[in-house]
C-alpha positions in Angstrom: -21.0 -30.4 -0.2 -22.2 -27.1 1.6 -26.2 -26.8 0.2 -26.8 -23.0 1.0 -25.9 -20.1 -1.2 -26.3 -16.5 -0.3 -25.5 -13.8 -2.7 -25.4 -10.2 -1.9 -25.4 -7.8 -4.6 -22.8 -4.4 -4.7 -23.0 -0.8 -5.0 -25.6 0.7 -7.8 -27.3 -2.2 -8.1 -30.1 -4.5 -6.5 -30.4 -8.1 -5.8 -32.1 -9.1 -9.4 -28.9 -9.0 -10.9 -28.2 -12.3 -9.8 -31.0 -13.5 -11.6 -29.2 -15.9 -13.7 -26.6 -17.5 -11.1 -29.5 -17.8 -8.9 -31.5 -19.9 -11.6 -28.4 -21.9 -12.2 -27.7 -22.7 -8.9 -31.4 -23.8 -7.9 -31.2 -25.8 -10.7 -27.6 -28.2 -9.3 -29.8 -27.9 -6.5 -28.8 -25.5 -4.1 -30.5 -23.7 -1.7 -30.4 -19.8 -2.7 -31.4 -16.8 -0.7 -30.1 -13.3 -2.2 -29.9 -10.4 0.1 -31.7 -7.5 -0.2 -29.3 -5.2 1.3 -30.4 -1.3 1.1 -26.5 0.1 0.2 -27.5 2.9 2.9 -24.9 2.4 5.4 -22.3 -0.8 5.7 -23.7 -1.5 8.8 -27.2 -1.7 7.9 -25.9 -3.8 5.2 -23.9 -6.4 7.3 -27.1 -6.5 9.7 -29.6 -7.4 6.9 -27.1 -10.2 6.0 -26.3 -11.7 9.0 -29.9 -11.9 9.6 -30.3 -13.9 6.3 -27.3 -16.3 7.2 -29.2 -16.8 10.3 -32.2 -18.4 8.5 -29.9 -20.8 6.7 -30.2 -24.4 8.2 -26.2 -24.7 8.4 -23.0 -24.4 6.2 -23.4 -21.6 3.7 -21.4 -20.1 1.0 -21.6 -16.2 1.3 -20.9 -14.5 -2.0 -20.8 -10.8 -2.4 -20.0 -8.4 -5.9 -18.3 -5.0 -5.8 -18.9 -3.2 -2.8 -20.7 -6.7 -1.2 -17.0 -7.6 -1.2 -16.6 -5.3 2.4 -20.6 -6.6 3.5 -19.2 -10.4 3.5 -16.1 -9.3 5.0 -17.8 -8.4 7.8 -20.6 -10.4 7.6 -18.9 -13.5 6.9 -18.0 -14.0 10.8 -21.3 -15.8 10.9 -20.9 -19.5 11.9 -23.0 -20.6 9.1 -20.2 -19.2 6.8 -18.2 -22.1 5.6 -16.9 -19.9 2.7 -16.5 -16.3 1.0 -16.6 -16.0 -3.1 -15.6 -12.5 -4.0 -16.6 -11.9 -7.4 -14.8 -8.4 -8.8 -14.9 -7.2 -5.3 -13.2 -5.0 -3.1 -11.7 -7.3 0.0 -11.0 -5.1 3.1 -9.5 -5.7 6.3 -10.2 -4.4 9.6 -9.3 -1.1 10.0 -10.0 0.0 6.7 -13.2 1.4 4.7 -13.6 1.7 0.6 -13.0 5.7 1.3 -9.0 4.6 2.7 -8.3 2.2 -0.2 -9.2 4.3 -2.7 -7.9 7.8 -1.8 -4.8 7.0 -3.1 -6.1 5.4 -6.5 -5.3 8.4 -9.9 -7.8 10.0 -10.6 -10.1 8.9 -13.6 -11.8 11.2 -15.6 -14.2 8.6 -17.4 -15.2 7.7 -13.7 -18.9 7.6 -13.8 -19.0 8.4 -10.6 -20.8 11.9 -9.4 -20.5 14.0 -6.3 -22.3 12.9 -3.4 -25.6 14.2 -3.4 -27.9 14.5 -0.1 -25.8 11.7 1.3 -26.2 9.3 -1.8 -23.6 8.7 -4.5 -24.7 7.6 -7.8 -23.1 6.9 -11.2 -23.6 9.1 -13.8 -27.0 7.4 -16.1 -24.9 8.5 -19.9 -22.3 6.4 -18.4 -23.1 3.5 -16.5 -23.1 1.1 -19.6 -19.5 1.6 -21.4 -17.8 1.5 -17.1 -20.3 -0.9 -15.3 -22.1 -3.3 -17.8 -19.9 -3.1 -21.3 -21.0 -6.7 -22.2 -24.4 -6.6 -21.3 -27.3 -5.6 -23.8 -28.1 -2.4 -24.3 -31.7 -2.3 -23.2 -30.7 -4.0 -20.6 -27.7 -1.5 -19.2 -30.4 1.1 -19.2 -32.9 -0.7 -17.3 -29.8 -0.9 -14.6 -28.9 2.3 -15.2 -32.1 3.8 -14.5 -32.8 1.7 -11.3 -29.4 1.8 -9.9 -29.5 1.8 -5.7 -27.2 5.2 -5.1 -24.9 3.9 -1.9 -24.9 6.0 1.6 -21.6 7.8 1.9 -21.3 5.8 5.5 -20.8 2.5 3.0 -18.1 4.0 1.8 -16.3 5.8 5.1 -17.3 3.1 7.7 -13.9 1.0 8.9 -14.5 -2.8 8.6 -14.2 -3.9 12.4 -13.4 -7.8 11.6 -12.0 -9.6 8.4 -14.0 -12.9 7.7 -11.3 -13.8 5.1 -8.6 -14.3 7.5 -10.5 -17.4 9.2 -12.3 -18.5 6.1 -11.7 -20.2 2.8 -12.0 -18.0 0.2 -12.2 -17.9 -3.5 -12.0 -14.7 -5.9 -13.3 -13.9 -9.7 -11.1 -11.4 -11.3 -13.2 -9.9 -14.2 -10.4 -8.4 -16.7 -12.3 -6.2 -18.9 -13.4 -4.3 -15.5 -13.5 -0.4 -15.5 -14.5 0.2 -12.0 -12.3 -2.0 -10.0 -9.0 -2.2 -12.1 -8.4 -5.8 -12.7 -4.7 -5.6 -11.3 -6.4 -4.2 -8.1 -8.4 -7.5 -8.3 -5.6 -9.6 -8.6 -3.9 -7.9 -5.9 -7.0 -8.2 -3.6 -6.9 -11.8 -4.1 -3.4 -12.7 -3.8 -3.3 -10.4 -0.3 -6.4 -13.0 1.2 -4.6 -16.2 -0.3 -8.0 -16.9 -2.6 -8.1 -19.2 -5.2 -8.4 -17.3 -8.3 -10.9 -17.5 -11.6 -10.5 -14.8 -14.1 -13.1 -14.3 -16.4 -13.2 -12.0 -19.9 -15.9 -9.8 -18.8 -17.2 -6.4 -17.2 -17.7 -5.4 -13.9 -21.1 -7.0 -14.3 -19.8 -10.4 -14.6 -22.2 -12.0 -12.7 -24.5 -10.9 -15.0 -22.7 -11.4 -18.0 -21.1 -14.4 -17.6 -23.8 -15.9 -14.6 -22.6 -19.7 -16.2 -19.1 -19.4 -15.6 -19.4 -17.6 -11.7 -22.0 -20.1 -10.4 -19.1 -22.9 -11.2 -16.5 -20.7 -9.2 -19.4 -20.7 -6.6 -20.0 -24.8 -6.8 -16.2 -25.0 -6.3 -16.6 -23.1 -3.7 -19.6 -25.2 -2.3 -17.9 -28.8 -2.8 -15.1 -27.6 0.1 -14.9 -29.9 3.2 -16.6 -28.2 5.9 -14.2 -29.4 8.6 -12.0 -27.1 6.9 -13.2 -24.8 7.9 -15.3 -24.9 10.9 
């Protein structure tokens, strides 16, 4: 059983989100650090946690949401990194930034996604509930609406220079009611790294929403033999 858990939160959002995964977790008792990673520039991102894999005293489980889903990629070279949970996450491989995957995606005009702005991107406050959080409170969707962490365009248009997920085991959460990564574009994601797959009624949010039913996909993910994948 691998003991450490490190959770790293994705774009227009900050690290309390895993609140209630991290509680859960502590409580089966595993050892959880969440990364504080700025969403200013991927690298600055991967740095930040590599640095936190660094304090961990050996096999770790490195779990990333969204946009975390290219940090962990990176990041998850780390020897301490025994396994990668994606959880309704973008999974890139080297070569490739969010900007090239999705160019070619239709536009949406319900996106709540605004023009860059001084070198920031941020989702649009009237909107963030019904696309990023549908099944969370509503007091609570404008709480993370109105302390959402905009993401550096360099997070965005910075090529991935390793893939973690090619040397790793890896597991994926699919959330289905998902209106910023299109659940099919989940599935596909998974299906392209060999993950085993969870898929989970819920929002984009789902680690939020449904904190009970990711930490199990992260246990699972916890319980794998480490000679497996040393």
């Amino acid at each position: 059983m691998i003991r450490n858990i490190v959770l790293v939160h994705g774009a227009w959002a900050d690290g309390s989100g895993w609140d209630g995964v991290h509680n859960i977790l502590i409580e089966k008792g595993f050892n959880v650090t969440i990364v504080p990673n700025p969403n200013t520039s991927l690298a600055d991102d991967v740095r930040i946690t590599k640095a936190v894999l660094s304090l961990q005293d050996g096999p770790t489980v490195l779990v990333g949401h969204s946009y975390g889903g290219a940090i962990i990629s990176e990041a998850g070279v780390h020897p301490n990194v025994k396994a990668l949970v994606y959880v309704a996450a973008f999974v890139l491989d080297a070569g490739e930034s969010l900007f090239k995957m999705l160019k070619d995606a239709p536009p949406d005009p319900n996106s709540p996604i605004l023009p860059p702005a001084d070198g920031f991107i941020w989702l649009d406050r009237a909107k963030f509930h019904a696309n990023f959080c549908a099944d969370v409170p509503t007091a609570k969707a404008k709480f993370m609406a109105d302390s959402q962490v905009p993401v550096g365009l360099s997070a965005f248009d910075t090529e991935l220079t390793v893939a973690a997920w090619k040397t790793k085991k890896t597991w994926y959460i699919v959330a289905t009611e998902d209106k910023m990564i299109p659940p099919d574009a989940e599935r596909g994601m998974a299906k392209r790294v060999n993950a085993q797959v969870t898929e989970i009624k819920a929002s984009h949010a789902v680690y939020i929403s449904h904190a009970g039913e990711v930490a199990n996909v992260i246990q699972k993910a916890a319980e794998v033999k480490v000679l497996e994948t040393a």
